[in-house]
C-alpha positions as CSV (number, residue, x, y, z in Angstrom):
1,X,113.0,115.2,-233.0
2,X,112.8,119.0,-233.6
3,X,115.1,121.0,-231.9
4,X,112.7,122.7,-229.8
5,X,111.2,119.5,-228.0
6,X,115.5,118.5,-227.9
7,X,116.1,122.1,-225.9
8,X,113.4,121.1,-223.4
9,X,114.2,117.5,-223.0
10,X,117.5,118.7,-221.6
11,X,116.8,121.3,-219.2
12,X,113.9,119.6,-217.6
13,X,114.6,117.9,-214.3
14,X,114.3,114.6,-214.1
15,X,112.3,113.9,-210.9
16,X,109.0,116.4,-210.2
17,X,107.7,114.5,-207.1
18,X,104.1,113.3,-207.4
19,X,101.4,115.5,-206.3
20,X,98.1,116.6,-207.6
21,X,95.8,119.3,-206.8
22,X,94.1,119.4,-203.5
23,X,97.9,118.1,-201.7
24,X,99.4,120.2,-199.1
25,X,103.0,120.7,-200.1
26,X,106.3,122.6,-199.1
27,X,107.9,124.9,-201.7
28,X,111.8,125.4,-201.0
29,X,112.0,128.2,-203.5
30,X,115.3,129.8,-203.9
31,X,115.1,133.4,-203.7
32,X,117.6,136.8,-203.8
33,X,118.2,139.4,-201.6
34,X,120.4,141.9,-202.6
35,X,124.1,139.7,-203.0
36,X,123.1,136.5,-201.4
37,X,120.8,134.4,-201.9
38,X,118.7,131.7,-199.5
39,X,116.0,129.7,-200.0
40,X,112.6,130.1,-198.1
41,X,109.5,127.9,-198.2
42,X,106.4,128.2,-199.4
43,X,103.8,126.0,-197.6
44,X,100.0,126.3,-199.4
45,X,97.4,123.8,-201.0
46,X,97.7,123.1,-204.7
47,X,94.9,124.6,-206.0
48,X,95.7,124.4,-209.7
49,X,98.0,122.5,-212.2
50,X,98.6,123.8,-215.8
51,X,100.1,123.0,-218.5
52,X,103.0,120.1,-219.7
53,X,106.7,119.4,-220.5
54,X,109.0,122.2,-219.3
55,X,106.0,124.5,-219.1
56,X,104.2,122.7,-216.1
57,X,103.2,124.9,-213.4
58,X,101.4,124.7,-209.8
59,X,99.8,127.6,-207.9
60,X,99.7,127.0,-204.7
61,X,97.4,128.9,-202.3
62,X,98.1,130.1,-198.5
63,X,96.4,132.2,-195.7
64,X,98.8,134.6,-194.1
65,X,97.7,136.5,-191.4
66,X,93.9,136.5,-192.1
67,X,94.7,137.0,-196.4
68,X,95.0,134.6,-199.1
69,X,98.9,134.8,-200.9
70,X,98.5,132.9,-204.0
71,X,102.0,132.0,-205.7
72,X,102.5,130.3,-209.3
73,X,105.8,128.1,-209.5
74,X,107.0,126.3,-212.8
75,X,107.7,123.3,-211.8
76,X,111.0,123.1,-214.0
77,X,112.5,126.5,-213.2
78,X,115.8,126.3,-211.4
79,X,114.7,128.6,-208.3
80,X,112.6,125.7,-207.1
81,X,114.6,123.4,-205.2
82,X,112.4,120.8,-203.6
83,X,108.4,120.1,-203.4
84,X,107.4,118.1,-200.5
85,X,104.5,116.6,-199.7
86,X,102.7,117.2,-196.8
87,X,99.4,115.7,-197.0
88,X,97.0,114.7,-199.8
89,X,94.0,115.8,-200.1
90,X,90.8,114.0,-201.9
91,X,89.1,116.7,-204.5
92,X,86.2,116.3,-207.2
93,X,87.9,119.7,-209.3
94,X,90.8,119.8,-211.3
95,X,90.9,123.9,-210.4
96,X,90.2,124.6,-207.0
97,X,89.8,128.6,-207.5
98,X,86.3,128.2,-205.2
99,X,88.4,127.8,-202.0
100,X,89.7,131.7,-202.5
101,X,85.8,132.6,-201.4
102,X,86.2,130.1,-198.3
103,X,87.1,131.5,-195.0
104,X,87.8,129.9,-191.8
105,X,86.7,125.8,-191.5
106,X,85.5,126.0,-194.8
107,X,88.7,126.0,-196.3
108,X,90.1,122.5,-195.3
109,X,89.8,119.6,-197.8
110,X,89.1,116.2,-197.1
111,X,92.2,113.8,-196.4
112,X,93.1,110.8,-198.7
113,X,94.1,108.3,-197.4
114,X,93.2,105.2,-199.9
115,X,94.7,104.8,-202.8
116,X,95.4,107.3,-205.4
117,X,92.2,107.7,-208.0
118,X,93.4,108.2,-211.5
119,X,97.2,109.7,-212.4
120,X,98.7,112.5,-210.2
121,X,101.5,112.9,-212.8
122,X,102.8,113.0,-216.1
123,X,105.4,110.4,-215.1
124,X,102.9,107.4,-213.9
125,X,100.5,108.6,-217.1
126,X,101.9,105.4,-219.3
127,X,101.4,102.9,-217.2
128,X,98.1,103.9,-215.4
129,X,96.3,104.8,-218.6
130,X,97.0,101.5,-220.2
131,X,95.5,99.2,-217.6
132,X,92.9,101.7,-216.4
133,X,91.2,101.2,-220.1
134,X,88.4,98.8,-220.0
135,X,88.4,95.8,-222.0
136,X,85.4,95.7,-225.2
């Protein structure tokens, strides 16, 4: 193993919850002011996953008094505390970058409630990839 992929392995965390794009999550993001420090949340729609390993990030998107706040958090950093997730929602997109047009209404998503269609994360990737093959 090269001693790059080594430095990652060991500041990774070891559980990133599950979620995918389109869920409604809680950010508890740990953040400065001045001497002390306190962590505030973050509450938004996932409207876009990127990259892998240590480098895996999540913007979430939310409407604050009639404007859109967009926020990118690596998931790995240790200024985020906790994701929660608050609902899931069922999306056709991997990028959801169209909502940021949307206004009013038009900006809820669809609930899911059935199961879960293909992998939310890297961590259930193994398993659901092997049986989701089809047989020749």
């Amino acid at each position: 193993m090269d001693l790059m992929r080594q430095i990652e392995l060991e500041n990774m965390k070891t559980a990133v919850p599950d979620f995918a794009v389109g869920d409604t999550v809680n950010v508890h993001y740990l953040i400065r002011e001045g001497d002390k420090e306190r962590v505030q949340i973050f509450a938004g729609q996932v409207i876009a996953i990127r990259g892998s390993g240590i480098r895996r990030s999540a913007v979430v998107r939310r409407i604050v008094a009639g404007e859109g706040v967009e926020r990118i958090f690596p998931l790995h950093s240790p200024r985020v505390q906790n994701i929660e997730v608050k609902s899931r929602g069922r999306v056709r997109r991997a990028k959801l970058y169209y909502m940021r047009e949307r206004v009013g209404k038009a900006v809820r998503l669809s609930a899911n409630f059935g199961k879960i269609r293909g992998t939310r994360s890297v961590r259930n990737r193994g398993a659901e990839g092997k049986s989701a093959a089809k047989p020749s």
